[in-house]
C-alpha positions in Angstrom: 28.0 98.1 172.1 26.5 97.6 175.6 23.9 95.5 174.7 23.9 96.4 171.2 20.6 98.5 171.3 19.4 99.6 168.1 18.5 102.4 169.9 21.7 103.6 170.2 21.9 103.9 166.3 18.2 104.8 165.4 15.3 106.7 166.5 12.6 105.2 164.4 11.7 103.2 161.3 9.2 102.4 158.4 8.8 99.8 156.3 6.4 99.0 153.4 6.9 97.3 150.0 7.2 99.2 146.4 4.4 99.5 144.1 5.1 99.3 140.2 4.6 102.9 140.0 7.9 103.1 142.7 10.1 100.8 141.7 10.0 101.2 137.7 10.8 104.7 136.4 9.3 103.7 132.9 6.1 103.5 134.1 5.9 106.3 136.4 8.5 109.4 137.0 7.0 110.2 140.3 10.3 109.7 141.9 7.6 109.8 145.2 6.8 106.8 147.8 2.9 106.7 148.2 1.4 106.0 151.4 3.6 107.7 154.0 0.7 109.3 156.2 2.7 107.3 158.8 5.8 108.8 158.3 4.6 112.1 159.8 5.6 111.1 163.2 9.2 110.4 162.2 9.9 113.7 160.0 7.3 115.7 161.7 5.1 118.7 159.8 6.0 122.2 160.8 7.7 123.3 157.6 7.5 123.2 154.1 10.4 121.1 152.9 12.8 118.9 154.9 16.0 117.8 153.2 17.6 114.5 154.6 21.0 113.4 153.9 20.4 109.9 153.1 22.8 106.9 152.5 20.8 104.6 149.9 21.4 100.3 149.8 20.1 97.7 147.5 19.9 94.2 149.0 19.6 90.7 147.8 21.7 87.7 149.1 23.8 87.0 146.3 25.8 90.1 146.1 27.3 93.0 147.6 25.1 95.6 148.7 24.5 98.7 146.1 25.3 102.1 147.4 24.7 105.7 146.7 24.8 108.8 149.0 22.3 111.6 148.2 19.0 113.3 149.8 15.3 112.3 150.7 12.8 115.4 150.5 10.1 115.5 153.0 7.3 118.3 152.1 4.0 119.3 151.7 3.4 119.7 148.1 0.1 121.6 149.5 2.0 123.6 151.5 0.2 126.8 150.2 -3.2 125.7 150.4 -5.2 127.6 153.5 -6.9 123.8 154.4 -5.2 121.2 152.9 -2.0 118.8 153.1 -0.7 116.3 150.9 3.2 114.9 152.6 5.3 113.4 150.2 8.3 111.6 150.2 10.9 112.6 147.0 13.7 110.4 146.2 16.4 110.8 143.3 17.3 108.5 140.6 20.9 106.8 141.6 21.9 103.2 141.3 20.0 102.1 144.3 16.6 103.4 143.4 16.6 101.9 139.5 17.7 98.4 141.0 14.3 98.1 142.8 11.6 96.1 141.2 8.1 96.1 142.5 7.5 94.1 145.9 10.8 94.7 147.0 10.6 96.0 150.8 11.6 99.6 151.5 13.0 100.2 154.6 13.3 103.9 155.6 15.6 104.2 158.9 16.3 107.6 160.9 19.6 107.6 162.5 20.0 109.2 165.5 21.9 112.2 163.6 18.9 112.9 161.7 20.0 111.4 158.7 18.4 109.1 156.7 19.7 104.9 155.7 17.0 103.8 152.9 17.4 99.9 152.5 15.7 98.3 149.1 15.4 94.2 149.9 14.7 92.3 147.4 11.5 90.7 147.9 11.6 86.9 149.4 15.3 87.4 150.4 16.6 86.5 153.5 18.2 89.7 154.1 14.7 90.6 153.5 13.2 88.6 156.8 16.7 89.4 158.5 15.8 93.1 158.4 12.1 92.7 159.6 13.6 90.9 162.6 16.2 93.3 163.3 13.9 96.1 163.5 11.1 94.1 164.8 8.4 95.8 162.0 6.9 94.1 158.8 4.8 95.3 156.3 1.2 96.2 156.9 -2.2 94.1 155.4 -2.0 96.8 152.9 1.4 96.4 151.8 1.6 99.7 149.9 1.2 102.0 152.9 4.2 102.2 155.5 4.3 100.7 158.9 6.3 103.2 161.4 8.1 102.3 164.7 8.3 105.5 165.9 10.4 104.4 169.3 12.9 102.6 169.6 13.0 100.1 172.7 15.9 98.3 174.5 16.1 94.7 172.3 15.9 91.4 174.5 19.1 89.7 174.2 19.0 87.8 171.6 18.4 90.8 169.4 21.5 92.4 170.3 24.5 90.0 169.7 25.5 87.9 167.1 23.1 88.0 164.7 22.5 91.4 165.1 25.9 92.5 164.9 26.2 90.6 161.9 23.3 92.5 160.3 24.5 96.0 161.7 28.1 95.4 159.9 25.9 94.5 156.8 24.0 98.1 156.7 27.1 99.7 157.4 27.0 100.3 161.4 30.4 98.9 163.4 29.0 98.1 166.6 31.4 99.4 169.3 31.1 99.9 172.8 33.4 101.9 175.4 32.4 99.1 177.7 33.6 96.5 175.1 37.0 95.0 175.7 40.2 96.1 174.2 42.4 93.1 173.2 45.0 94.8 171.2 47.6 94.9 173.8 47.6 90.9 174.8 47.2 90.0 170.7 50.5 92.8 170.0 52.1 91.2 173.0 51.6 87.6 172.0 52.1 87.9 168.3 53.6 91.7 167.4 52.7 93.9 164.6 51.5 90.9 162.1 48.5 88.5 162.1 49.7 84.7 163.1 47.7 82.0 161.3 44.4 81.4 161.3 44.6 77.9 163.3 47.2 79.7 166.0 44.4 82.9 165.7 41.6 80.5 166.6 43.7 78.8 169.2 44.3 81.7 171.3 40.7 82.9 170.8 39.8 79.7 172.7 42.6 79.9 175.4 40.8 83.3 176.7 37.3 82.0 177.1 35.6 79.6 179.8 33.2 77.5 178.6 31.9 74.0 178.9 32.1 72.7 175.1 31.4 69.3 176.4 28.1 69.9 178.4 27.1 72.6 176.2 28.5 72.7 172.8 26.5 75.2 171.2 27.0 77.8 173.8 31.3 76.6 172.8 31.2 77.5 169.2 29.4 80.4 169.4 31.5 82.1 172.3 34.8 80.9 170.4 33.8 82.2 167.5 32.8 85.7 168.8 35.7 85.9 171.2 38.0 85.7 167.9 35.5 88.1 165.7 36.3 90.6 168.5 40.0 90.0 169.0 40.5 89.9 165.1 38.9 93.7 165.0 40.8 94.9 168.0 44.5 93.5 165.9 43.4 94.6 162.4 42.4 97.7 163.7 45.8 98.3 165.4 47.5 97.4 162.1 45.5 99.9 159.9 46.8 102.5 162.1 50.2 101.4 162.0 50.1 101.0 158.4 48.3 104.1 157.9 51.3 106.0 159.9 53.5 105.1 157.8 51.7 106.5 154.9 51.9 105.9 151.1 54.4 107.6 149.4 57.2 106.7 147.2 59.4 109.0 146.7 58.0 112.0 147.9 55.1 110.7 145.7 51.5 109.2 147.0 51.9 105.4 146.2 48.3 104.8 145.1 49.0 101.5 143.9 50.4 100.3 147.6 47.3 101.8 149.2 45.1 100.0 146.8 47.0 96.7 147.2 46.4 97.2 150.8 43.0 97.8 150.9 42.3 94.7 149.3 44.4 92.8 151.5 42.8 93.9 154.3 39.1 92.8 152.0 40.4 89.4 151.6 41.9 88.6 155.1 37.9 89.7 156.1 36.7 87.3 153.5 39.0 84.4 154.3 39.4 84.6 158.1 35.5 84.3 159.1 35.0 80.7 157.2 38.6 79.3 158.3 37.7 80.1 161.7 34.3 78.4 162.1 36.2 75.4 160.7 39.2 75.8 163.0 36.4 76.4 165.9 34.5 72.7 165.0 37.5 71.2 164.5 38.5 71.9 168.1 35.2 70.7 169.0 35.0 67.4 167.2 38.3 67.1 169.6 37.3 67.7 172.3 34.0 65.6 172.3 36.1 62.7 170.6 34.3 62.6 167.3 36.7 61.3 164.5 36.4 63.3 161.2 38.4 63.7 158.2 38.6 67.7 157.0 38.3 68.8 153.6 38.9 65.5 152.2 38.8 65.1 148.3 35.8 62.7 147.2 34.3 62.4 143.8 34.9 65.4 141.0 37.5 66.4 143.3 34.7 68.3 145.4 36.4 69.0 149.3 33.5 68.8 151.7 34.6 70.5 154.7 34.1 67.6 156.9 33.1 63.5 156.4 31.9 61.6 159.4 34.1 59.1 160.6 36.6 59.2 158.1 37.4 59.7 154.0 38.7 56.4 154.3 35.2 54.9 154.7 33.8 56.9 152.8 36.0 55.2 149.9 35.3 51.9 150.9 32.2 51.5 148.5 31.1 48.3 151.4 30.7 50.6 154.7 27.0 51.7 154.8 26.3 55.0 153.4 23.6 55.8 155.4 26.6 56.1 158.7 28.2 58.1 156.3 27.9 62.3 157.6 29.2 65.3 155.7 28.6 68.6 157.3 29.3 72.0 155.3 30.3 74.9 157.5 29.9 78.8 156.3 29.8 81.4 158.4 26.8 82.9 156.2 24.7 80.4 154.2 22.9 83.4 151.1 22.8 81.1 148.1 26.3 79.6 148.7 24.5 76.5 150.3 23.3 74.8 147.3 27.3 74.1 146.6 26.8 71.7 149.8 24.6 69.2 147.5 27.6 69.2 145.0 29.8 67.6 147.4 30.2 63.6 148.8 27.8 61.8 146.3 27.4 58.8 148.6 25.9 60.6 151.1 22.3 61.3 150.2 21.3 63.4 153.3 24.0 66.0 154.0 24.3 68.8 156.8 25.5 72.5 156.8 26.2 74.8 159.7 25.8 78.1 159.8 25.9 81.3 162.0 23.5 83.2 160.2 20.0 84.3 161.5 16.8 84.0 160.2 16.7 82.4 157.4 13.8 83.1 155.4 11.3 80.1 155.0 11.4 80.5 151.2 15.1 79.2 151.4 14.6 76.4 154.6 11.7 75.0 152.6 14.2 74.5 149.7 16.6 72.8 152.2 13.8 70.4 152.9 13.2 69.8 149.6 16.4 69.5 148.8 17.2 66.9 152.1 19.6 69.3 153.6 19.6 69.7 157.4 20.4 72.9 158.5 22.8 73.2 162.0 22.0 76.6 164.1 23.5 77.0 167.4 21.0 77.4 169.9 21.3 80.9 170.2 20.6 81.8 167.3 18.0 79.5 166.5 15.6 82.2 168.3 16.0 84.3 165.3 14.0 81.6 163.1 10.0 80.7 163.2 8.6 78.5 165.6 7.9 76.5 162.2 11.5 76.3 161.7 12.8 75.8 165.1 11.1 72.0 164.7 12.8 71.4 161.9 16.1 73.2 163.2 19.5 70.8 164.3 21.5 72.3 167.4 25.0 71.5 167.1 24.2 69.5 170.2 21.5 67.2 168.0 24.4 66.9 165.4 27.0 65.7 167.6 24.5 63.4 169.1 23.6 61.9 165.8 27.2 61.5 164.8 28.1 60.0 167.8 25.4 57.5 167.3 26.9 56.8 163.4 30.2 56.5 165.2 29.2 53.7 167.9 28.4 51.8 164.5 31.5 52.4 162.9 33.0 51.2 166.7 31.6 47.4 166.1 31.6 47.7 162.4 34.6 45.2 160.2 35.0 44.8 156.5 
């Protein structure tokens, strides 16, 4: 998208969190959010009833989004009266709106269509924070009564790229642009109608960006990895098609089996590809700025940290100093997955994890702290977090600095 605006996408948005009476059906059958005088400037109030095709999704960071399709009802159940109003906002019962427990944040988000996406996030999530910076509204002093942004405004810049892709792909919004670039003929021309592997993938990636990864590493990684994240779309997309032309049929016969075995090939390559290439992406970087590392080495419980700082080998040798010991976990997306981090290399008391994912909600960074995990952000995206946060933040710059450091020790160091 040229500069990924929301407002491209949506025309305005409310937010608020659910009251007992919302969220649990055995306590109320309302089916009716309370407080939504502000939602008169989003649906407006010259008729009686206005029906809103609606796309529902229930949130938390552990698991795949919920989702139902189905209708919000916008009226005046006082429609009648000569004097008097009284808006309401009717939702049905579907697996989204029976998942939601009280103090959960309800987002409700008009497309540009006029059609409605109703986020549920569980409370003290961070897809919870990552939605109230993405639309740039939080919920009121009184929490029970929604907070509208009734216009939309071009995003500063770091609003509309990574991260916020990221978040758009989560709610079910591909950003694309006509001004984005195509890729597909260079990839089909370098590596025909089949993906190459995900090292060769990353490789490439790199060989079509300029960029300093010396002088300024964070500004490396992140371009690498978004340069790939693009080109990947442009060649899966240009397989689907191919594969979709050739249909599935056997015999005359639709091959549902073959279409579902494709579908969840093209699921796991998704899965797979984003965490490999991160990896593949520091690896080059650790290269390139002469940092010796060992990747995915086996240590105790057969546990394979992603990467030990200098080597596996000293890690073994129970005389080098554990505190010039590193380990750094990499995921493209942290959710709860980063406790498995803590698991890993038990000589290393301190350990590190790099992520691409923005804001982070305090609830889980105050863990890390707790915990004595030091969370990597590329710069970039480190202006998605709190100021609070941003002290406490590493830029893969600070990490390479502080290995480096460990490494001039392991230079003059002898059994």
């Amino acid at each position: 998208m040229e500069a990924g605006y929301l407002r491209d996408y949506f025309s305005a948005v409310a937010v608020k969190r659910l009251s007992a009476v919302e969220a649990d059906l055995a306590v109320s059958n309302q089916h009716e959010y309370n407080g939504v005088s502000a939602l008169k400037k989003m649906f407006g109030t010259r008729q009686e009833k206005l029906v809103l095709p609606t796309q529902f999704l229930y949130m938390a960071d552990e698991d795949d989004p919920i989702e139902a399709k189905g209708e919000l009802t916008w009226y005046d159940a006082r429609f009648r009266h000569a004097t008097r109003t009284e808006w309401r906002l009717y939702y049905p019962t579907n697996e989204v709106t029976t998942s939601a427990s009280a103090g959960d944040a309800l987002f409700i988000c008009q497309k540009k269509d006029g059609s409605v996406l109703e986020i549920i996030a569980r409370k003290e999530t961070n897809i919870e924070n990552q939605l109230f910076w993405l639309f740039d509204v939080r919920p009121g002093e009184d929490s029970g009564k929604f907070v509208a942004k009734t216009e939309i405004k071009e995003q500063p810049s770091d609003r509309v790229r990574f991260t916020a892709r990221m978040l758009l792909l989560q709610i079910g919004i591909e950003v694309v642009s006509d001004t984005e670039d195509d890729y597909t003929e260079i990839l089909v021309d370098r590596f025909g109608n089949s993906f190459p592997t995900t090292k060769e993938f990353s490789a490439f990636a790199r060989s079509t960006v300029e960029v300093d990864p010396i002088r300024n590493p964070d500004d490396a990684l992140l371009r690498w990895y978004e340069r790939e994240e693009k080109m990947f779309m442009c060649m899966e997309r240009h397989l689907i098609q191919e594969r979709l032309r050739e249909g599935f049929t056997d015999q005359d016969a639709v091959d549902v089996d073959a279409f579902i075995r494709f579908s969840l090939s093209v699921n796991n390559r998704r899965k797979s590809r984003a965490g490999f290439s991160l990896e593949n992406h520091l690896e080059a970087l650790f290269t390139v700025q002469n940092i010796r590392y060992s990747h995915t080495p086996i240590t105790e419980n057969r546990s394979k940290p992603d990467f030990l700082f200098p080597s596996i080998e000293r890690y073994k040798d129970m005389s080098y100093p554990s505190t010039n010991l590193t380990m750094l976990g990499a995921k493209t997306t942290a959710k709860d997955r980063w406790r498995q981090v803590l698991e890993e290399a038990d000589r290393i008391e301190r350990k590190h994890l790099i992520t691409l994912e923005g804001a982070i909600s305090e609830y889980q960074t105050n863990e890390m702290i707790s915990r004595n995990l030091q969370l990597v952000i590329p710069k970039e995206i480190q202006e998605t977090y709190s100021e609070r946060q941003k002290k406490w933040l590493y830029s893969v710059s600070d990490f390479l600095q502080e290995v480096r450091e460990r490494q001039a020790f392991d230079d003059s160091w002898k059994a």
